[in-house]
ZADOKE-442844 format. One record per residue (C-alpha): chain; x, z, y; residue number from 1. Coordinates in Angstrom, 1 decimal, decimal comma. Layout:
REM ZADOKE-442844
  chain      c1      c3      c2  resi
      A       X       Z       Y   NUM
...
//
This chain:
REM ZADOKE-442844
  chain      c1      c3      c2  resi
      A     2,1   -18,8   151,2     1
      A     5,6   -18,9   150,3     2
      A     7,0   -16,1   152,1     3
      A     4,2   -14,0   150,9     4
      A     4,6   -14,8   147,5     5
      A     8,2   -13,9   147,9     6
      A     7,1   -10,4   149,8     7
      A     4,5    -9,9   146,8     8
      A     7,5   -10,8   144,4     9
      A     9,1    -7,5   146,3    10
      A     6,6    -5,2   146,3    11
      A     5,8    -5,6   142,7    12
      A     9,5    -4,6   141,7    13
      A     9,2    -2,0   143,8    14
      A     6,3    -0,3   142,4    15
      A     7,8    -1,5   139,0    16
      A    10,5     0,7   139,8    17
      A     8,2     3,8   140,9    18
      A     6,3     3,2   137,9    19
      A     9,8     3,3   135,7    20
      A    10,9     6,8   138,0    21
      A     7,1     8,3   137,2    22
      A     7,5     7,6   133,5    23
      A    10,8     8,9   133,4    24
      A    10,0    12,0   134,7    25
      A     6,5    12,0   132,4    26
      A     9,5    11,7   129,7    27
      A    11,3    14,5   130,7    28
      A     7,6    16,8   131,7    29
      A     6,1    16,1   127,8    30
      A     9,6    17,0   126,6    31
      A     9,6    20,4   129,1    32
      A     5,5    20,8   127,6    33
      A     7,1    20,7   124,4    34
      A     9,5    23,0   124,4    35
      A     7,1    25,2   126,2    36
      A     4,5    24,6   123,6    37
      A     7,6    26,3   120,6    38
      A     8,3    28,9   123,2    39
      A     4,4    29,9   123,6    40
      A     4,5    29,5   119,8    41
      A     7,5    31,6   119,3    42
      A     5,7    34,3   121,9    43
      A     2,7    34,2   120,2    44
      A     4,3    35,1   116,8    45
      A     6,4    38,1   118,6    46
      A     2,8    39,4   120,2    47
      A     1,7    39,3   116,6    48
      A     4,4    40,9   115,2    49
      A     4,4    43,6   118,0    50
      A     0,8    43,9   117,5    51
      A     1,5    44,9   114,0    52
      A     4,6    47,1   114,8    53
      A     1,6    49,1   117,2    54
      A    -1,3    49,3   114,8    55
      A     1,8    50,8   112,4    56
      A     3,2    52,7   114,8    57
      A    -0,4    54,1   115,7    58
      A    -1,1    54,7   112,2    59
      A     1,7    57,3   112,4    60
      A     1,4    58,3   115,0    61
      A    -2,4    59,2   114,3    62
      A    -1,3    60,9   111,1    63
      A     1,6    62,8   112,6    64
      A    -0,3    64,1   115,3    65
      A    -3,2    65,4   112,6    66
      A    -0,2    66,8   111,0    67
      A     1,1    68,7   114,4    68
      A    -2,5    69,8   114,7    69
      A    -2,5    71,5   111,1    70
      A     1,0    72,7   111,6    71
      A    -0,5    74,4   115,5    72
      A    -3,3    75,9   113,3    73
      A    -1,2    76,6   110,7    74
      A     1,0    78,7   113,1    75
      A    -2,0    79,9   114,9    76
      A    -3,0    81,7   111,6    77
      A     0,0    82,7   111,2    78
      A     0,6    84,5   114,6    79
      A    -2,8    86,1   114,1    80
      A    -1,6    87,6   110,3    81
      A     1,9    88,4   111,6    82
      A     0,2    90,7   114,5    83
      A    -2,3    92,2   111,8    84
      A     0,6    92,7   109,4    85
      A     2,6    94,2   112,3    86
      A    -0,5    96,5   113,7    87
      A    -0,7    97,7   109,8    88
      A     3,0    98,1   109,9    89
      A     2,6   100,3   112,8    90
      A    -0,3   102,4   111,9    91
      A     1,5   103,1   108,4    92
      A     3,8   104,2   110,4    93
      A     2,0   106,4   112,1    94
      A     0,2   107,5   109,1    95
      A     3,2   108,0   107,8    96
      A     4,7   109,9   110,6    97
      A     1,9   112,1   110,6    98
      A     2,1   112,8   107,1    99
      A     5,7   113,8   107,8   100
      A     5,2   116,0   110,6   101
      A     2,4   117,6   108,5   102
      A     5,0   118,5   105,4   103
      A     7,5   119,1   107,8   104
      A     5,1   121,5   110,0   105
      A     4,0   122,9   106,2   106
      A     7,5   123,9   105,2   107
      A     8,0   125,1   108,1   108
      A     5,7   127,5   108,5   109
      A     6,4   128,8   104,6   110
      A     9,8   129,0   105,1   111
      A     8,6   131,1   108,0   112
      A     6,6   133,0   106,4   113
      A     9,4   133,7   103,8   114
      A    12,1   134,7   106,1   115
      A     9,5   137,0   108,0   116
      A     8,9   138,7   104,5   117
      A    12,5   139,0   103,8   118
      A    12,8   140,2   107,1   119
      A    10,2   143,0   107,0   120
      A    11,8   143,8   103,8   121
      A    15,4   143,9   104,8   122
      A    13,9   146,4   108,3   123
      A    12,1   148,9   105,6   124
      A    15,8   149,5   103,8   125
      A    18,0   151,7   105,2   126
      A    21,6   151,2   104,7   127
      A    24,2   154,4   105,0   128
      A    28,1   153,5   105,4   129
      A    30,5   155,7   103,3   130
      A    33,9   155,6   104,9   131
      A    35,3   157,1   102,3   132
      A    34,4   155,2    99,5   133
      A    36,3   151,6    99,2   134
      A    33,1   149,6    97,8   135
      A    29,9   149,9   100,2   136
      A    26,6   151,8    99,0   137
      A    23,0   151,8   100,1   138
      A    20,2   154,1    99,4   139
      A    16,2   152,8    99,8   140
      A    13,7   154,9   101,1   141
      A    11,3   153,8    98,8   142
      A    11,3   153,9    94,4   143
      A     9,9   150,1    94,6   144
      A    13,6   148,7    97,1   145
      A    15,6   151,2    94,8   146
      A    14,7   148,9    91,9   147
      A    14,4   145,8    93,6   148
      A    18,3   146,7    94,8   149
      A    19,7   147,9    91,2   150
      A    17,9   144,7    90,0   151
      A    20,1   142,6    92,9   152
      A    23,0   144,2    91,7   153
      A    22,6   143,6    88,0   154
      A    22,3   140,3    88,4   155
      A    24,8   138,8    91,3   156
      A    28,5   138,4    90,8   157
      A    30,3   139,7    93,4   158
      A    29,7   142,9    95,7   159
      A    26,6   143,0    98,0   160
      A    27,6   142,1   101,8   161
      A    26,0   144,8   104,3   162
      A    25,4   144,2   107,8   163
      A    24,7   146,9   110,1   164
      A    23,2   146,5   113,6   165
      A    25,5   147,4   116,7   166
      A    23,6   150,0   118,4   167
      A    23,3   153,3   115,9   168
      A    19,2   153,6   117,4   169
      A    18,3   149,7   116,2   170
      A    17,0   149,5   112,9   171
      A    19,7   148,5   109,7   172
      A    18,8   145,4   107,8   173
      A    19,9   145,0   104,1   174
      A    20,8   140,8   102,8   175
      A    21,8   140,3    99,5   176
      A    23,8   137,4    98,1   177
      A    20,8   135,5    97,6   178
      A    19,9   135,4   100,8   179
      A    21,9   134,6   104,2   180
      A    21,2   133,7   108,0   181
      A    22,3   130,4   107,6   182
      A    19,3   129,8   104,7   183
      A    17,4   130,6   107,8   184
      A    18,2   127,9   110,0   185
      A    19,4   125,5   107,9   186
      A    18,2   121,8   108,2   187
      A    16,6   120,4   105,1   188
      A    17,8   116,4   104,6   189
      A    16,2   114,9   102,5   190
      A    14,2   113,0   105,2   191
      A    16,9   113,3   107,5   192
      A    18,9   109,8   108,6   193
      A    22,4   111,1   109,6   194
      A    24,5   112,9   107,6   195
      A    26,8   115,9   107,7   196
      A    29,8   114,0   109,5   197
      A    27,7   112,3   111,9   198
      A    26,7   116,2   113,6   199
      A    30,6   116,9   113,4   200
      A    32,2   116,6   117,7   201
      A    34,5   114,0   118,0   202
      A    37,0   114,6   121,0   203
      A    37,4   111,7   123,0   204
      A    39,9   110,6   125,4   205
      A    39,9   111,1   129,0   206
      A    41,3   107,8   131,4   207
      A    43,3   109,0   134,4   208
      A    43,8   106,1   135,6   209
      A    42,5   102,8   134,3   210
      A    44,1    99,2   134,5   211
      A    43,1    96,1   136,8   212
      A    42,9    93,5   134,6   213
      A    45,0    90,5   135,3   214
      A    45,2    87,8   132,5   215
      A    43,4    86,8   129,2   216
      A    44,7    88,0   126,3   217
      A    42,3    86,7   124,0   218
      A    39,9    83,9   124,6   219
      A    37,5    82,8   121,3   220
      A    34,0    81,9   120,4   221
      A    32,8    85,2   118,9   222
      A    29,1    83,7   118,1   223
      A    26,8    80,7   116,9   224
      A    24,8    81,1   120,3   225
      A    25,2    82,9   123,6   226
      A    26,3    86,5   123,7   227
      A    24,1    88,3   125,5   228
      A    25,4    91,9   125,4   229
      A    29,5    93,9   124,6   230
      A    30,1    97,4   124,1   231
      A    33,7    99,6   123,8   232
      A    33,5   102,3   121,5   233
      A    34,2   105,7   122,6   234
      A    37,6   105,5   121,2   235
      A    38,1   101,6   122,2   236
      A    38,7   100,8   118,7   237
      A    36,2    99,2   118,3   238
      A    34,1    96,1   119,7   239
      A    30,5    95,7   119,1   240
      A    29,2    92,0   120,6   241
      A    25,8    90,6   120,0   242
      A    23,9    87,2   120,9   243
      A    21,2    85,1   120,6   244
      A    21,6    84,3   117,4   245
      A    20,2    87,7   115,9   246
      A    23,5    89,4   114,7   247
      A    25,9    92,1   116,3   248
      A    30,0    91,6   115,6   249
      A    31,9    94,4   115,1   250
      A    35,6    93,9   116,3   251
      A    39,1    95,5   115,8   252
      A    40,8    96,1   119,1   253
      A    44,8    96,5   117,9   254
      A    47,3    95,6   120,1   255
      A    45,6    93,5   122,7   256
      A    43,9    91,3   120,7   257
      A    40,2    91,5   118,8   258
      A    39,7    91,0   115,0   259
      A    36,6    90,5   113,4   260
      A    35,8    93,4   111,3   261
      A    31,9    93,2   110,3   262
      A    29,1    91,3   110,9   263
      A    25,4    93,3   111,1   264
      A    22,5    90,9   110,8   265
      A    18,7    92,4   110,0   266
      A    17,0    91,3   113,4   267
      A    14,5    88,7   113,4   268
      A    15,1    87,6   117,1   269
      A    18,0    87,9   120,0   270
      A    20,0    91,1   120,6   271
      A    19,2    92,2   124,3   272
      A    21,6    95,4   124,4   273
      A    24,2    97,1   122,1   274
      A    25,5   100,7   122,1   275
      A    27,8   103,1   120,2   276
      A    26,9   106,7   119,4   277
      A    30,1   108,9   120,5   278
      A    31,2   110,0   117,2   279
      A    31,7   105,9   116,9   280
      A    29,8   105,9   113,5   281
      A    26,4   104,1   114,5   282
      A    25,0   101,3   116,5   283
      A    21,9   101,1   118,1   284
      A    21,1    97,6   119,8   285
      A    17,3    96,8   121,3   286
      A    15,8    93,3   120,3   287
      A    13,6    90,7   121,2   288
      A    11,7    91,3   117,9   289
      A    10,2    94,2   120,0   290
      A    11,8    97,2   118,3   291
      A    15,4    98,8   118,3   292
      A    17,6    99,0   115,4   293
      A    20,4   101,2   113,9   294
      A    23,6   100,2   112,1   295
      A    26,7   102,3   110,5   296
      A    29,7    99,8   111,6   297
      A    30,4    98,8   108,1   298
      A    27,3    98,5   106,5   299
      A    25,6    94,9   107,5   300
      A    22,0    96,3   106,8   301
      A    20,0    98,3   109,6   302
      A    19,8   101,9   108,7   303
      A    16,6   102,5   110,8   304
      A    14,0    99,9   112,5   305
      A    12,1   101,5   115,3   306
      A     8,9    99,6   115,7   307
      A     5,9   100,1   118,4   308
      A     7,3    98,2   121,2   309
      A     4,4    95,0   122,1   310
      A     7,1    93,5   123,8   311
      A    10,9    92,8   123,9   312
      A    12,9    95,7   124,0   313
      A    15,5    95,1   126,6   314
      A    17,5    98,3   126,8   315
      A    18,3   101,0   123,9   316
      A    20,6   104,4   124,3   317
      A    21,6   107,0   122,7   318
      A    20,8   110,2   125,0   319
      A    22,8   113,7   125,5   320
      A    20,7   115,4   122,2   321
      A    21,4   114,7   118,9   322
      A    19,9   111,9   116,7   323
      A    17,6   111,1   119,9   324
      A    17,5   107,6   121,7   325
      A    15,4   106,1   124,5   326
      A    14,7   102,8   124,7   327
      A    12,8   100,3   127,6   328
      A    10,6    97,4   127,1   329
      A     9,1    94,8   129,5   330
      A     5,9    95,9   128,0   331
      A     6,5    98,5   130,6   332
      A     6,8   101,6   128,3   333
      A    10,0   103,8   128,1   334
      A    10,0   106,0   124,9   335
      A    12,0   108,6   123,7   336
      A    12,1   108,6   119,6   337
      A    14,0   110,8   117,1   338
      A    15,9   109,2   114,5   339
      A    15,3   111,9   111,5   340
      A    11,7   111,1   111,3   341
      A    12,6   107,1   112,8   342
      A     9,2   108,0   115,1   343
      A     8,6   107,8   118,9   344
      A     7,9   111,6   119,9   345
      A     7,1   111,0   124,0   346
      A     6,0   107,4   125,9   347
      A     5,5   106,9   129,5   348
      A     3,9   104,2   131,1   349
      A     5,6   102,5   134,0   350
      A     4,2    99,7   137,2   351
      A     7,1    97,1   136,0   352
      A     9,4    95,3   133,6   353
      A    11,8    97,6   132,7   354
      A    15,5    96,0   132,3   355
      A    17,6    98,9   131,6   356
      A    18,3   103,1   131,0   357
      A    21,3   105,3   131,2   358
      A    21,5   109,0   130,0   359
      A    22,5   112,0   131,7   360
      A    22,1   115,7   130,1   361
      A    19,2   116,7   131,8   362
      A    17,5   113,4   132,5   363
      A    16,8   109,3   131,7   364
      A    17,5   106,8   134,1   365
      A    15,7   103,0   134,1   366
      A    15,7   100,4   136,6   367
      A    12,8    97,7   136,7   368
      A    11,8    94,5   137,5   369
      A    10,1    96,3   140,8   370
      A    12,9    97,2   142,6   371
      A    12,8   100,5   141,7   372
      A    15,2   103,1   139,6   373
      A    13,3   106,1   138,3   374
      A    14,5   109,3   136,9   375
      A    13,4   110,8   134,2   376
      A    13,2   114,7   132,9   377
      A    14,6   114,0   129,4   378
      A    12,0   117,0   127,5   379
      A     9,3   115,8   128,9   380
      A     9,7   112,2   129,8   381
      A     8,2   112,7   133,3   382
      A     8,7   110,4   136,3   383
      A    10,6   113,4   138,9   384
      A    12,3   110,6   141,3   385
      A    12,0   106,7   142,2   386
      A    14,9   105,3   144,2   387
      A    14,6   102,1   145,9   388
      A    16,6    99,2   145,2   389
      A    17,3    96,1   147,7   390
      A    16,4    93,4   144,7   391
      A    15,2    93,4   141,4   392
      A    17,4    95,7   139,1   393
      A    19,5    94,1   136,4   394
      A    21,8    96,6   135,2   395
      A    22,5   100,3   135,2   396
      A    25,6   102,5   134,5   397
      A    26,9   106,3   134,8   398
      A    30,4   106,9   135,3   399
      A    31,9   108,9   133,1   400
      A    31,1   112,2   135,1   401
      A    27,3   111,6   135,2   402
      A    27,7   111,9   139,0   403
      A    27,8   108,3   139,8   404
      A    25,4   105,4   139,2   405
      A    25,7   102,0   139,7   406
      A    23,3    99,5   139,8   407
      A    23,6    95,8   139,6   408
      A    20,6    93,7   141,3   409
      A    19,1    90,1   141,9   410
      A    20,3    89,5   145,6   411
      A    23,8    89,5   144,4   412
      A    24,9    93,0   145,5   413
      A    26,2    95,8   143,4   414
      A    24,9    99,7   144,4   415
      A    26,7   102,5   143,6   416
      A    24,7   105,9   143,9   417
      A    25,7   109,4   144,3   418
      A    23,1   111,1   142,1   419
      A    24,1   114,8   143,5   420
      A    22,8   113,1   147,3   421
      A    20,4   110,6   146,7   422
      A    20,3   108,9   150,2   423
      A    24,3   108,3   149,8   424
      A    24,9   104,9   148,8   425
      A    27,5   101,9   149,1   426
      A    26,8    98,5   148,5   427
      A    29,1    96,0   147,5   428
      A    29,3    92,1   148,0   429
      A    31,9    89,3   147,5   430
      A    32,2    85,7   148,7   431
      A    31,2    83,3   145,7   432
      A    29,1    86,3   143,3   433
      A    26,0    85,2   141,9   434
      A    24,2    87,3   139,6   435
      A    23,0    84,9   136,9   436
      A    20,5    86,2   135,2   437
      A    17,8    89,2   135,0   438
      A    19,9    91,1   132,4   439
      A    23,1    90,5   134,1   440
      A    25,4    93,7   133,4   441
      A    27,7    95,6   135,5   442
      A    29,9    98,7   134,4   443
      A    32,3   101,4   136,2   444
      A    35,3   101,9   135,1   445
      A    36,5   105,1   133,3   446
      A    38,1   106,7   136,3   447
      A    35,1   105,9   138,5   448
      A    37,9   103,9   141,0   449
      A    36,3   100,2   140,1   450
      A    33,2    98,2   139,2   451
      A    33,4    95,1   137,4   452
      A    30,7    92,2   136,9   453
      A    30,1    88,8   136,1   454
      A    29,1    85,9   138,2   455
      A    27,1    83,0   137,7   456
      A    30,5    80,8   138,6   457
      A    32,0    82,0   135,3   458
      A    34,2    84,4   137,0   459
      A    34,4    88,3   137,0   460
      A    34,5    90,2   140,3   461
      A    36,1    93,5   140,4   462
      A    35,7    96,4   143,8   463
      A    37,8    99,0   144,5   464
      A    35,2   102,2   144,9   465
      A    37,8   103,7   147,7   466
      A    38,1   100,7   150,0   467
      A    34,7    98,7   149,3   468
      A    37,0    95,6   149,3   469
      A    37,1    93,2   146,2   470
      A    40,0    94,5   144,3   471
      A    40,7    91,1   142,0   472
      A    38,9    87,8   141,0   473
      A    39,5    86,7   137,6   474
      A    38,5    82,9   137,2   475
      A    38,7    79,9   134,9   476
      A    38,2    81,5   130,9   477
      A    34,5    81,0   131,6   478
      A    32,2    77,8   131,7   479
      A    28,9    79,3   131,8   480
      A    27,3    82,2   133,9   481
      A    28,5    86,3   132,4   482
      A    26,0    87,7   130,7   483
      A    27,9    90,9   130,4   484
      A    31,1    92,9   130,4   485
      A    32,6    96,1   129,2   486
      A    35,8    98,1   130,6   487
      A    37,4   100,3   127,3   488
      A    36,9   104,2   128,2   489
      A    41,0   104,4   127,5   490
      A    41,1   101,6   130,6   491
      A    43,3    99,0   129,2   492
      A    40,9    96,6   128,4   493
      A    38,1    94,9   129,9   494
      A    35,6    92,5   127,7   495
      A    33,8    89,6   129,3   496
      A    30,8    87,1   127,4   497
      A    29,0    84,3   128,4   498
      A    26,0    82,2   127,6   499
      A    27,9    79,6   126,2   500
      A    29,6    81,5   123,2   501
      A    32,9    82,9   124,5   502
      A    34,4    86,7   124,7   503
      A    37,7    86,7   126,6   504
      A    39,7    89,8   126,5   505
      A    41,2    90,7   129,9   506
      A    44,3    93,2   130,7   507
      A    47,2    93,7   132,9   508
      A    49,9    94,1   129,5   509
//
């Protein structure tokens, strides 16, 4: 009984010390339960305070997005009155048109009608030459043309010019001072959109032999946003850039460097494409507010909007006749308008896009989106040739004797055709050229010995015609693709843009 009394003894400290251990730990459990119990707390508080943050946060975000549904109806009403405004706008302007073509046709035929008079008049008198006598004399066959004549002499200034047909068996015709042949033909302006100056021939210089660029002269950021087209004038004084953000930069070329002369703003949207007239004294440049617009180079406003494009106009040029431009749209229209009555006078339809035109004398030249070029007769605006293309046609351009034309296309390959045999063609390729957009553009130079583009890469690729090889790379001014470039008809300079703001002028000086 002893010894199990002792064992006993044992077994109860042992469990006494199990019991001690478990109560311990039941110490150290209710302490961990209680700091779980504040931390549940404290997560209970942040789910409330989040749930708050989300009923506010979906309280604005409720009223934002009624907001952003009045602002899309807002802007749906908005798109619906700017197309009714705009078909208004264009059939004012074809009332209007109409109107003037009426006068015009009206005055026209009375002036017509005035010189035929005069004319029948002038056939009935005959006019006799004295040789003898200093001061010339004229005898009527009729009593009514001998008054009308002593009444013409009583009342002009100076003596009475007599013309007298060549052949002695033509009839003689008699013009007094108040009438000459150039009344008959003269062009009235008061309608008219050009002045005297601007009908005046310019000469312009001819390049024998144009420079291969080599360095920068000039690197700076010539707009807000990307530049999307550059354009030399004909006497590569002047510059004319223009981007996306809506305005065209006119720019002094002096000494190998460009300063900013002018800045022309009136368009709504992007410039697409610019272009000077060859007397230097206007601009035309095609928009993405679906119409073309002309500017004098130091006046800021547009001198006339043409309007009646449904799409973005992606290519406007002057052609070979006066105050007469043609313009292409990727609402697949090419029109021909005249700029004294600011009116389109012919529109063809086309299958495709179209990206770009070039004039010749005789005929209009656009590539499209098809992989076609088609020519054009000029009077009539009449498809009379389609060309194929190996890719989808970014870019056209005549060298400067209208022989050659060179196209610049999506599967990174330059064309240049011979227009006088249409199956003669050379292609041209290079290592490392990408073409980086649909509106990439390519040009010849002024002797019609190289072609010059820019790449995707930033860099611009120039060919020598003669050998097909690639004549020069010029890399490292760019860090965004070309949009476009521009070789100076006197061949010193060659212009290149990008998307991302820069014009860099190249040269070998």
């Amino acid at each position: 009984l002893a010894y199990q009394a002792v064992e006993l003894q044992q077994q109860i400290k042992i469990r006494e010390w199990v019991l001690q251990e478990q109560q311990t730990r039941l110490q150290e459990e209710e302490c961990r339960l209680a700091g779980a119990s504040d931390a549940k707390r404290a997560l209970k508080e942040q789910v409330e305070q989040v749930e708050e943050k989300n009923k506010t946060l979906k309280t604005k975000y409720d009223a934002l997005l009624q907001r952003q549904r009045e602002a899309e109806s807002k802007l749906r009403e908005e798109k619906e009155k700017e197309e009714r405004m705009l078909e208004d706008m264009m059939h004012q302007k074809k009332q209007a048109a109409a109107r003037l073509n009426h006068r015009n046709e009206r005055r026209s035929r009375a002036r017509q009608a005035t010189v035929q008079k005069e004319l029948q008049t002038a056939a009935r008198s005959k006019v006799i030459i004295d040789s003898s006598s200093s001061a010339p004399t004229s005898r009527s066959t009729s009593p009514k043309n001998e008054d009308k004549v002593e009444e013409d002499k009583s009342t002009r200034r100076g003596p009475t010019r007599l013309f007298r047909s060549a052949s002695a068996t033509s009839p003689r015709f008699f013009f007094s001072s108040k009438f000459s042949i150039r009344e008959m033909f003269e062009k009235k302006r008061g309608h008219s959109v050009h002045s005297l100056e601007e009908d005046l021939l310019y000469p312009v210089g001819i390049c024998l032999s144009a420079r291969v660029p080599a360095r920068p002269l000039q690197v700076l950021e010539a707009h807000e946003q990307g530049i999307n087209a550059v354009r030399f004038s004909f006497g590569s004084d002047l510059l004319a850039t223009g981007g996306t953000d809506r305005v065209i930069k006119v720019w002094d070329v002096r000494a190998g460097s460009l300063t900013h002369r002018a800045t022309l703003d009136g368009s709504t949207e992007g410039i697409t494409c610019v272009e000077f007239d060859p007397t230097g004294r206007r601009i035309l440049a095609a928009s993405h507010n679906k119409s073309a617009l002309l500017w004098r180079p130091d006046d800021s406003i547009p001198k006339v909007t043409l309007t009646g494009h449904s799409r973005k106009v992606t290519a406007a040029r002057f052609t070979c006749v006066p105050h007469q431009v043609v313009t292409g749209s990727t609402d697949r229209t090419v029109r021909l308008w005249d700029l004294n009555r600011a009116a389109c006078v012919q529109q063809r339809e086309v299958p495709s896009f179209c990206s770009d035109v070039v004039c010749s004398e005789s005929s209009i030249i656009s590539g499209h989106y098809d992989c076609k070029i088609r020519v054009w007769d000029s009077r009539t605006v009449s498809c009379v040739q389609e060309l194929p293309s190996q890719g989808r046609v970014t870019s056209l351009d005549l060298s400067s004797d209208r022989r050659k034309l060179l196209s610049c296309c999506r599967d990174d390959c330059l064309q240049l055709l011979d227009l006088r045999w249409s199956n003669d063609r050379l292609c041209f390729r290079a290592d490392g050229f990408k073409c980086g957009s649909d509106s990439t553009k390519a040009v010849i130079s002024p002797d019609g010995c190289y072609l010059a583009v820019g790449s995707a890469d930033g860099a611009v690729y120039i060919w020598n015609v003669s050998t097909g090889n690639l004549e020069t790379r010029l890399p490292d001014q760019h860090s965004s693709s070309i949009a476009a470039v521009s070789w100076s008809l006197s061949g010193e300079y060659v212009v290149s843009v990008d998307r991302s703001r820069r014009a860099v002028l190249w040269s070998d000086i």
